[in-house]
Structures are given as structure tokens and as C-alpha cells.
C-alpha positions in Angstrom: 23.0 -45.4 39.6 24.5 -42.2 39.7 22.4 -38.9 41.0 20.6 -36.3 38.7 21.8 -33.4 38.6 19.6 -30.8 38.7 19.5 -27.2 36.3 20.0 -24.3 38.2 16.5 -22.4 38.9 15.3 -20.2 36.4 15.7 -16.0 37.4 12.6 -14.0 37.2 14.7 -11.5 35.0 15.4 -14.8 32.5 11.6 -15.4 32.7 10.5 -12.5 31.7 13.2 -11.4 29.0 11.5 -14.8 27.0 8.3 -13.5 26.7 7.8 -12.1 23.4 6.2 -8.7 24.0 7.2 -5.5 26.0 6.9 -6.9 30.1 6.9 -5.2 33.5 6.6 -6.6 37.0 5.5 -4.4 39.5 6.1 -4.9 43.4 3.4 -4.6 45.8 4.9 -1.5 47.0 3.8 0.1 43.4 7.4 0.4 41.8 8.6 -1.7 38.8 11.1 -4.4 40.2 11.8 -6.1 36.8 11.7 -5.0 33.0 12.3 -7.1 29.8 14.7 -6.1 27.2 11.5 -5.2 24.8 10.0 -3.2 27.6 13.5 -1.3 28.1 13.3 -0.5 24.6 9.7 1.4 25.3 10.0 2.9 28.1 13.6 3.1 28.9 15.9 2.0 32.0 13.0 2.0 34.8 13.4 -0.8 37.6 12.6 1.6 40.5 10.2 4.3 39.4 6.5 4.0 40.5 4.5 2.9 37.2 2.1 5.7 37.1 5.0 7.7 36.4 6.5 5.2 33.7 3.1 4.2 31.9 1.2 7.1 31.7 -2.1 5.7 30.6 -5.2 5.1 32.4 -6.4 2.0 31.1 -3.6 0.2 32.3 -2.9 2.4 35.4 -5.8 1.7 36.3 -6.3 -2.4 35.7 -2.9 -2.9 37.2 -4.5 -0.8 40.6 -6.9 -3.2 40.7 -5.0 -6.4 40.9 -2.5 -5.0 43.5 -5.7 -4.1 45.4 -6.7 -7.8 45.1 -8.8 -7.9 42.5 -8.1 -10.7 39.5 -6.1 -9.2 36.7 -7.2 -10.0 32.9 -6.9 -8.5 29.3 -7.3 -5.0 28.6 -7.1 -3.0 25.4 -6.4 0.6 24.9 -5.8 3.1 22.4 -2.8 6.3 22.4 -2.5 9.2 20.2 1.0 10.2 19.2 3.3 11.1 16.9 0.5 11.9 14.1 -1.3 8.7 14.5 -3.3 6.6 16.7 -2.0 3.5 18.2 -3.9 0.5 19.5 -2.2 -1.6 22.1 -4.0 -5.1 23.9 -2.5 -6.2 27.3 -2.8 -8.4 29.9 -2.2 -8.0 33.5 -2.4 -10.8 35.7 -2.0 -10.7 39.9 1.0 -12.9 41.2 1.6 -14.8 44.2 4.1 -12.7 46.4 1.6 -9.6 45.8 3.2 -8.2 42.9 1.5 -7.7 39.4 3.4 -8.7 35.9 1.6 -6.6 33.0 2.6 -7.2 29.7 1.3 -5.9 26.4 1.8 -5.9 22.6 1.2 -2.8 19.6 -1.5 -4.2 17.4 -1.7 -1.1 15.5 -0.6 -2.7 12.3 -2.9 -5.6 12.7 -6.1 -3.9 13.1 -4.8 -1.1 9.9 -4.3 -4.6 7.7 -7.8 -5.8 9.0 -9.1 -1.9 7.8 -7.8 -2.5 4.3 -9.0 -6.1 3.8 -12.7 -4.8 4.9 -12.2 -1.2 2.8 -10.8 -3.8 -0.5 -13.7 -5.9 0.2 -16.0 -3.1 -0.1 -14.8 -1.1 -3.0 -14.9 -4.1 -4.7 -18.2 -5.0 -4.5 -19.3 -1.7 -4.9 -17.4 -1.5 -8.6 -18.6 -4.8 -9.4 -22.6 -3.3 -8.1 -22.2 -0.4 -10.4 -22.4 -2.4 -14.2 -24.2 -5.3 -12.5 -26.9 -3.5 -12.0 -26.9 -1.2 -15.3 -27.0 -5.1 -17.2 -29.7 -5.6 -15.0 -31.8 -3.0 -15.7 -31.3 -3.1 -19.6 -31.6 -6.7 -19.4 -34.8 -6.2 -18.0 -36.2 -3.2 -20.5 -34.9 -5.4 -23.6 -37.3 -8.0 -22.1 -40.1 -5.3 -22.0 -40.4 -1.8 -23.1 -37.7 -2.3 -26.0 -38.5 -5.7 -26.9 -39.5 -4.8 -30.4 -37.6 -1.5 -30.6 -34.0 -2.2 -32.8 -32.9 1.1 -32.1 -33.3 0.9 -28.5 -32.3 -2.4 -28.6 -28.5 -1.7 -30.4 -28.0 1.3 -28.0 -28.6 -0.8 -24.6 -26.4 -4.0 -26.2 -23.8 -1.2 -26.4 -24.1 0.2 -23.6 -24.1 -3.4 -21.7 -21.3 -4.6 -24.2 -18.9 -1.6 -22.1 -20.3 -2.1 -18.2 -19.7 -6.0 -19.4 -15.8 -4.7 -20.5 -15.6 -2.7 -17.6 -16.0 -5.9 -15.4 -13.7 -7.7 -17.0 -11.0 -5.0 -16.9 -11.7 -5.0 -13.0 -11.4 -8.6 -12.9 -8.2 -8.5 -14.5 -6.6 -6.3 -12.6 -7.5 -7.2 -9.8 -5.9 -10.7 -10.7 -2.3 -8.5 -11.7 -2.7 -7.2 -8.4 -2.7 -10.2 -6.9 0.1 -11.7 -8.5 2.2 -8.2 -8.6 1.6 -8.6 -4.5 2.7 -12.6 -4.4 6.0 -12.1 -6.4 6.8 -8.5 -4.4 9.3 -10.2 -2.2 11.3 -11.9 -4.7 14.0 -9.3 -7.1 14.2 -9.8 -10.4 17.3 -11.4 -11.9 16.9 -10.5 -15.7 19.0 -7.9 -17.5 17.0 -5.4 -19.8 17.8 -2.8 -21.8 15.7 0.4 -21.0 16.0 2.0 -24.1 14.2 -1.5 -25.9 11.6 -1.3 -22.9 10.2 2.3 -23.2 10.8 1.9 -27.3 8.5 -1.2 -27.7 5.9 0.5 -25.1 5.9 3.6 -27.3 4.9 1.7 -30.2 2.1 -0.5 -29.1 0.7 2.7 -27.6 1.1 5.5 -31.0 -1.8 4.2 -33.1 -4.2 4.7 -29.9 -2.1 8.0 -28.6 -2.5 9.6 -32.7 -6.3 7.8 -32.4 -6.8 10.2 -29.2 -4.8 13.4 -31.3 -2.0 13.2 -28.9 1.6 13.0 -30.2 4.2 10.8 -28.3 7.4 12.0 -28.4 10.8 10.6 -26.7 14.4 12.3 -24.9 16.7 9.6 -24.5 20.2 9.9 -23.4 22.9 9.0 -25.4 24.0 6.3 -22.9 21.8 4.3 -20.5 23.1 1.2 -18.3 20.8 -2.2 -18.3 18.7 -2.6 -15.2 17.6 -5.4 -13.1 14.0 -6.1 -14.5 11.0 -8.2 -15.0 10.2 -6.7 -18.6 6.8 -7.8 -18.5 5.8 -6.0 -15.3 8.0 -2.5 -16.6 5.8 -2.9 -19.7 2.8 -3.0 -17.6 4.3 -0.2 -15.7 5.4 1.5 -18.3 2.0 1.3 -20.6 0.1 2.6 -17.3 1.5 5.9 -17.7 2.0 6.4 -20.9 -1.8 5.3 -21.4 -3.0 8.0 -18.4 -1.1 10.2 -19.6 -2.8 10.4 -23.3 -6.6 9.1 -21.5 -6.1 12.1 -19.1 -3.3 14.7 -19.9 -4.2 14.6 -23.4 -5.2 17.9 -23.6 -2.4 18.9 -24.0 -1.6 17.4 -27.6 1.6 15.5 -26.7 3.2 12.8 -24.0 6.9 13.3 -23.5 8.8 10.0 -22.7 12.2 11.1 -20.9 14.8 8.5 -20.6 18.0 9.2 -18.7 21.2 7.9 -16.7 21.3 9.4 -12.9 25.2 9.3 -11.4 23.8 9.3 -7.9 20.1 9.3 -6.6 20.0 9.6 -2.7 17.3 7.7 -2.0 18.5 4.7 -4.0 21.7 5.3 -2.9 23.9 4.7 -6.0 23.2 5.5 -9.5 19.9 4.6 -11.6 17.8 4.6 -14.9 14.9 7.1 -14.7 12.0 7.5 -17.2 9.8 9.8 -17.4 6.4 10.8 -18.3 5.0 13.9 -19.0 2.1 15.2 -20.6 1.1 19.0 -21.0 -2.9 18.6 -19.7 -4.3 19.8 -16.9 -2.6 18.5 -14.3 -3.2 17.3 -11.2 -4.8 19.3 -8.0 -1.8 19.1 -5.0 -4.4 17.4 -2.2 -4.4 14.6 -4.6 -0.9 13.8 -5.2 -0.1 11.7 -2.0 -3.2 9.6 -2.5 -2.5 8.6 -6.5 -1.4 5.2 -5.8 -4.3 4.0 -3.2 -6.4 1.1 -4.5 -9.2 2.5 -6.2 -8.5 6.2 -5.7 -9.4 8.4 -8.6 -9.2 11.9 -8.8 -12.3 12.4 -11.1 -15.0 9.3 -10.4 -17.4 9.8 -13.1 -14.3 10.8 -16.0 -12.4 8.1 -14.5 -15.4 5.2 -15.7 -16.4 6.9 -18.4 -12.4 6.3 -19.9 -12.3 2.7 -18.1 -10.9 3.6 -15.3 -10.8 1.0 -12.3 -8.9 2.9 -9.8 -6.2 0.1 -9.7 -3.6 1.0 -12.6 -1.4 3.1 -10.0 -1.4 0.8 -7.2 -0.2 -2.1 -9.3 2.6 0.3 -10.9 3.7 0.9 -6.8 4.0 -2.7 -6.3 5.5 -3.3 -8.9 8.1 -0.7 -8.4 8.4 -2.0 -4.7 9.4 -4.9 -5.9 12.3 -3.8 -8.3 14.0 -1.7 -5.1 12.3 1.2 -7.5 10.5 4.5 -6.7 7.5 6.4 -8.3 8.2 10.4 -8.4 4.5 12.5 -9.4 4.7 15.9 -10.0 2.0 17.9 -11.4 0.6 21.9 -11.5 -3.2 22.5 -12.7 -2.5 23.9 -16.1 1.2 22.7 -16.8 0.1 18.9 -16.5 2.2 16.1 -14.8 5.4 14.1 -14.7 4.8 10.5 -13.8 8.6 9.6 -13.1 10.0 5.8 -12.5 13.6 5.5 -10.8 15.2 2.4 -10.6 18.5 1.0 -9.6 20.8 0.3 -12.4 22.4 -2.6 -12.5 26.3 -3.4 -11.9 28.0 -4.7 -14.8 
């Protein structure tokens, strides 16, 4: 039977550069004898320096005190302004058996701002579901009563129920795009479409409710436009978004303008692309809005919003949708001049 032969021991430096978070170990005498390769990232090259000067915090300053004093180690949690935004970080430090302390810790920043959203969706949800559930309530309740044998009341609350009811239902739906719009945002689409048929077949489903609303559509398209990479349902849902906020709420200004146009070069995109363009004439757009357009459920005008049909989700599902196509929305707007509601995508390599 022949020996075993044993592995070599494992060094505390190999130890700690497995754990998968940002790790110090700090020597009894106070100075940090061995960092991890995330922790070097963080904080730099600092095997030597005294951790007060290193972490600069006194939530963990002062827990990892404690367990060189003696005192059992555990988790901790802390928050860090910086850099224009708050971070939240959890840790752990934990006494060892030669007198030093290991302390390792992890940002959960972007946790906690995911778990904000989910509870903020949640909310504005149920509160735009309250609003008509509780206006069919109530005329439920007077056709029951009061107007029970009134025909006029009665035809003007079953209208009035009729659009809450439609309101719900366009809520429902969208909410229901969204969610797809959000499963499929990973995957690029493979299709070859031409832009000119995209923004021409939009245009005409949308001119009998644009002349309905007194507004004319009109189009600039360049002589020569290359075929993108594109899901055409989703660019017609993009597409009719803003061509269909642009009559509801730029309208005003008698005419939509639908640019289409070939860019050699866009820097952001890094190579050349397809833009198209919306613009109406209205009344624009205040500035302290403009960064805030494409938030679920964000409206500039509540009440004009609803009364139109609004559900605060059109934009949001136009930036997803863009996200996925390796695309980029572009809003420009002056109160009084109205707003440009521009869509740059990639175009595609023949």
C-alpha cells in the first residue's frame, strides 16, 4: 500500500482571495496584515497601514475595536454618502484565534434600490387600480339607489364607469407589455426591417385619430435609409407611443412632424444609425421634467394625463424596448416650441 500524499497547506492569502466579497485581516497590533484582491480594488495596496486610517468609517471602526478588545465579532450594517449618492454596505467581522480580526463586507446598494422599486411598483399600482375601482363603486352603488329610476343619470354614470372600466384594462395591458418588453430585454433582435415601411405603416393607422384630434401628421424622410436590426412589433409599439403623445399632448400645435434620417456616425452608438423623429409644435415640456419622462408611472400633468388615458407606463415600455435594440431615446423640449421625441438605433451591416 503505497503512502498518501498529502496537499500542501492552504496560505491565509489563498484563503482569503476565495471569499467572494472585499476582505481584510487585521493583526492584533491594529494594522492590516492581509488584503483580498476585491479589497485591493477598494481600498488600494494597504497591508501595513493601521485600519482606522484605511476604512474610515465608524461603524466598522468601531465593531472591529471591539473584537480585538475581546469582545465576539458579528454582522454589522452601515451606510456612506459619496459621490452623489448614498451607499449601503452589510459586513461581518468575526474575532480569530491568533488575536487578529478578519472583516469582510459586501455593497448592497443595488439590492436594497431593486427592493425600493418592487415596493414603489407595488404601490403605484394599487393606487391606479384604487382610483376607477372605487368611482365603479360608488356609481354602482347610486344606480342601486338614488338613480335607480333616473335614465338620464343612469346613461351618464354607465358612461362614466364604461371609461374607469377602459382605463383599467389599458393599465392591465400595459402593465402585461411591460412585463414581457422586460423578459425579452436581454435577447437582440435578429430581424431585418425597413424603417421607412415601419414609421409609414404607424403613420397611417394613427391619421384618422391625429385629423379626428385636428392635428396634421406630416413626414421628412431621407432619400436613403439602411435596414435595422428590429422586432417590428415592438418599434410599432414604440413608434405609435410617440406619435400618439405627441397628437394627445402637443397637439396644440396643429401638426406632428415625423423625421426620418441616416446618421454617418453617432458617438454614443459608436457607428452609424437610423434616427426618427418626433416632433410636435405644443407646449412643450417644463426642463425639471425631462430626466424623469421615462419612470414607471411618471406624468407630467396627473389629472390631463387620466383624463386622455394616460397610465404613466407608455415611456417606460418605449426605454425598454429601446434597451433592448442597443437603441437610445433623445427628448428635447422648450415650453412654447413643443418637443422632439427622437429614437436612435444602430443600423444594421449589410
Amino acid at each position: 500500500m503505497q503512502p498518501q500524499t498529502l496537499a500542501p497547506p492552504v496560505s491565509a492569502g489563498e484563503m482569503i482571495d476565495a471569499v467572494p466579497m472585499p476582505m481584510l485581516l487585521i493583526g492584533a497590533d491594529e494594522r492590516i496584515t492581509r488584503v483580498n484582491s476585491l479589497a485591493r480594488a477598494v481600498f488600494g495596496d494597504c497591508e501595513g497601514r493601521h485600519y482606522l486610517i484605511v476604512l474610515r468609517h465608524p461603524e466598522p471602526a468601531a465593531a472591529i475595536e471591539k473584537a480585538l478588545s475581546g469582545e465576539p465579532g458579528g454582522a454589522l450594517s452601515w451606510r456612506n454618502s459619496g459621490a452623489g449618492r448614498e451607499r449601503h454596505y452589510q459586513g461581518r467581522v468575526a474575532a480569530l484565534s491568533d488575536g487578529s480580526v478578519s472583516f469582510a463586507f459586501q455593497d448592497v446598494s443595488d439590492v436594497e434600490h431593486a427592493a425600493d422599486m418592487r415596493r414603489d411598483f407595488v404601490a403605484n399600482v394599487s393606487h391606479e387600480l384604487r382610483t376607477p375601482l372605487t368611482a365603479l363603486m360608488g356609481f354602482v352603488e347610486t344606480l342601486r339607489g338614488a338613480a335607480k329610476d333616473d335614465p338620464a343619470a343612469r346613461e351618464r354614470f354607465l358612461g362614466i364607469m364604461e371609461r374607469e372600466a377602459l382605463r383599467m384594462n389599458r393599465l392591465v395591458g400595459e402593465l402585461l407589455s411591460l412585463s414581457r418588453v422586460e423578459a425579452e430585454e436581454r435577447v437582440r433582435p435578429t430581424a431585418m426591417i425597413e424603417p421607412r415601411t415601419l414609421v409609414v405603416s404607424v403613420m397611417n393607422t394613427l391619421r384618422p385619430m391625429a385629423e379626428a384630434a385636428g392635428v396634421t401628421l406630416e413626414s421628412d424622410f431621407a432619400p436613403s435609409v439602411p435596414k435595422i436590426r428590429a422586432d417590428f412589433d415592438q418599434m410599432t409599439q414604440v413608434l405609435h407611443n410617440l406619435i400618439e403623445n405627441g397628437v394627445k399632448y402637443g397637439g396644440s400645435g396643429g401638426r406632428i412632424r415625423v423625421r426620418l434620417q441616416f446618421l454617418q456616425h453617432d458617438a454614443q452608438l459608436r457607428g452609424p444609425a437610423v434616427s426618427i423623429a418626433v416632433r410636435d409644435f405644443g407646449e412643450g415640456i417644463p426642463a425639471i421634467h425631462l430626466p424623469r419622462l421615462t419612470e414607471r408611472f411618471y406624468r407630467v400633468d396627473n389629472h390631463r394625463s387620466r383624463e386622455k388615458g394616460g397610465t404613466g407606463l407608455g415611456l417606460a415600455i418605449v426605454k425598454h424596448i429601446l434597451n433592448r435594440h442597443r437603441g437610445r431615446l433623445k427628448v428635447e423640449s422648450r415650453e412654447g416650441e413643443g418637443s422632439s421625441f427622437e429614437i436612435i438605433l444602430p443600423a444594421a451591416e449589410e
